[in-house]
C-alpha positions as a LaTeX table, in Angstrom:
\begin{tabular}{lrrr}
\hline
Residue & $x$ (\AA) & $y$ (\AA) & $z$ (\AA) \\
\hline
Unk1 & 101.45 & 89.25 & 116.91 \\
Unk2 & 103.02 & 88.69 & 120.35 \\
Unk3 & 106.86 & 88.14 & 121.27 \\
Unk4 & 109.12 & 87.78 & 123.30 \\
Unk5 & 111.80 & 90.57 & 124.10 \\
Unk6 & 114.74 & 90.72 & 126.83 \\
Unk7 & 115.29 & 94.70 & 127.37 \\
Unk8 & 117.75 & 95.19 & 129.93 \\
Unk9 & 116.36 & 96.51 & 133.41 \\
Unk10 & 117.91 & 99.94 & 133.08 \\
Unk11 & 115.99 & 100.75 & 129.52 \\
Unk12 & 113.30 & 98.73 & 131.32 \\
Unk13 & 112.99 & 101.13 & 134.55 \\
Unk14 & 112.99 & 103.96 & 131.93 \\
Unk15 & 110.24 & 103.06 & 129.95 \\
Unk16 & 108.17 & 102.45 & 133.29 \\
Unk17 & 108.99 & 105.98 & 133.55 \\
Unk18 & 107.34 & 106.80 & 130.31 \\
Unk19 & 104.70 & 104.69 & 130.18 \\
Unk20 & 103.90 & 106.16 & 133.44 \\
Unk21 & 104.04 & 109.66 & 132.10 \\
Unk22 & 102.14 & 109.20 & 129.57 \\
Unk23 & 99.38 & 107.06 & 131.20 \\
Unk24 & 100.09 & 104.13 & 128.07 \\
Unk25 & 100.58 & 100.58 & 128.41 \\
Unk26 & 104.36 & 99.22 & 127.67 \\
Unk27 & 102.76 & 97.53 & 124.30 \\
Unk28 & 101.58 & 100.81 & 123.36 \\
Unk29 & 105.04 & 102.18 & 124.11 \\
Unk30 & 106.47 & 99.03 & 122.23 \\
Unk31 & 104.08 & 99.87 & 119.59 \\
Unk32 & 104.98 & 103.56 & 118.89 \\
Unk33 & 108.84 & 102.58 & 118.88 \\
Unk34 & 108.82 & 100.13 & 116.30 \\
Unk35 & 106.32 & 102.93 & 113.88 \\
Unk36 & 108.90 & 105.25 & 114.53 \\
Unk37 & 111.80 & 102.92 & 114.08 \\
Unk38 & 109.84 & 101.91 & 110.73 \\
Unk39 & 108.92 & 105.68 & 109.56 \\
Unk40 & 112.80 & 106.80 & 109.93 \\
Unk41 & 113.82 & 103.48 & 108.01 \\
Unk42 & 110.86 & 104.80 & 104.88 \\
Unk43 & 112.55 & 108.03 & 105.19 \\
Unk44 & 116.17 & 106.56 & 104.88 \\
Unk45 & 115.33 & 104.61 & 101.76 \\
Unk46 & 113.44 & 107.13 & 100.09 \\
Unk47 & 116.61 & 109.35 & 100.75 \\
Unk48 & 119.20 & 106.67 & 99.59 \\
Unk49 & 116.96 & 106.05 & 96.28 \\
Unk50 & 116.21 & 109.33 & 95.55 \\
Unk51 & 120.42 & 110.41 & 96.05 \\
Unk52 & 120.76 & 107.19 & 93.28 \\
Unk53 & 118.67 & 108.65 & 90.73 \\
Unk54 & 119.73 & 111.85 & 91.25 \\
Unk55 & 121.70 & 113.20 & 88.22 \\
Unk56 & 120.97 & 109.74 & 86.17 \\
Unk57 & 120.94 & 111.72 & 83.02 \\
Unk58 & 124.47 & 112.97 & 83.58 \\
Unk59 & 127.14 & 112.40 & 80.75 \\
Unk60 & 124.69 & 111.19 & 78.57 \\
Unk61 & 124.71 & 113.95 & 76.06 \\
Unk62 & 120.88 & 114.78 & 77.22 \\
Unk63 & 119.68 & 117.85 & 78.14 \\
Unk64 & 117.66 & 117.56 & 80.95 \\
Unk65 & 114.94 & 120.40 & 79.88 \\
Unk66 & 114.55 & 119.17 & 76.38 \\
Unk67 & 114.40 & 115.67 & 77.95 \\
Unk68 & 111.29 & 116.81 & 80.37 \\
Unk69 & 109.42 & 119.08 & 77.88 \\
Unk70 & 109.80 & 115.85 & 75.20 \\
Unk71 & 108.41 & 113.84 & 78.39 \\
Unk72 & 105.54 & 116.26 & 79.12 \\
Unk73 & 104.54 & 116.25 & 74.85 \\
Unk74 & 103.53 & 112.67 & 75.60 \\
Unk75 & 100.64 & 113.92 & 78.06 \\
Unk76 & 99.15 & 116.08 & 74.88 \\
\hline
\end{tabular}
C-alpha cells in the first residue's frame, strides 16, 4: 500500500540520519517503525487481557488446584 505522510522536517532530517546509517531506504525505515509500533501494541493487549483474567476465579468459592486437576481429568 502507498500513502501519504507529512513528518515534520526536524524528525525528517533525523531519519535521513538513520537511514543513512544504516544504508536502508526511508520505506524500509517507515516499514520497521510501524512493525515495531504494531509488536509493542500485541504486547500491550496481551498484557491488558492477561491482567483481566487474572484471578477470574476469585470469590467464587473455587479452589483453583481442584479446579485445574478437575480440568486436566478431562484430557484422560
Amino acid at each position: 500500500m502507498r500513502t501519504l505522510v507529512d513528518i515534520p522536517d526536524g524528525d525528517l532530517a533525523i531519519i535521513s540520519a538513520v537511514v543513512k546509517a544504516q544504508s536502508i531506504s526511508r520505506a524500509e525505515f517507515v516499514r520497521r517503525a510501524i512493525a515495531q509500533s504494531l509488536n509493542a501494541y500485541r504486547k500491550e493487549q496481551v498484557k491488558i487481557a492477561r491482567d483481566a483474567a487474572f484471578g477470574i476465579l476469585a470469590g467464587r468459592g473455587i479452589d483453583g488446584m481442584a479446579y485445574q486437576e478437575g480440568i486436566r481429568e478431562e484430557w484422560e
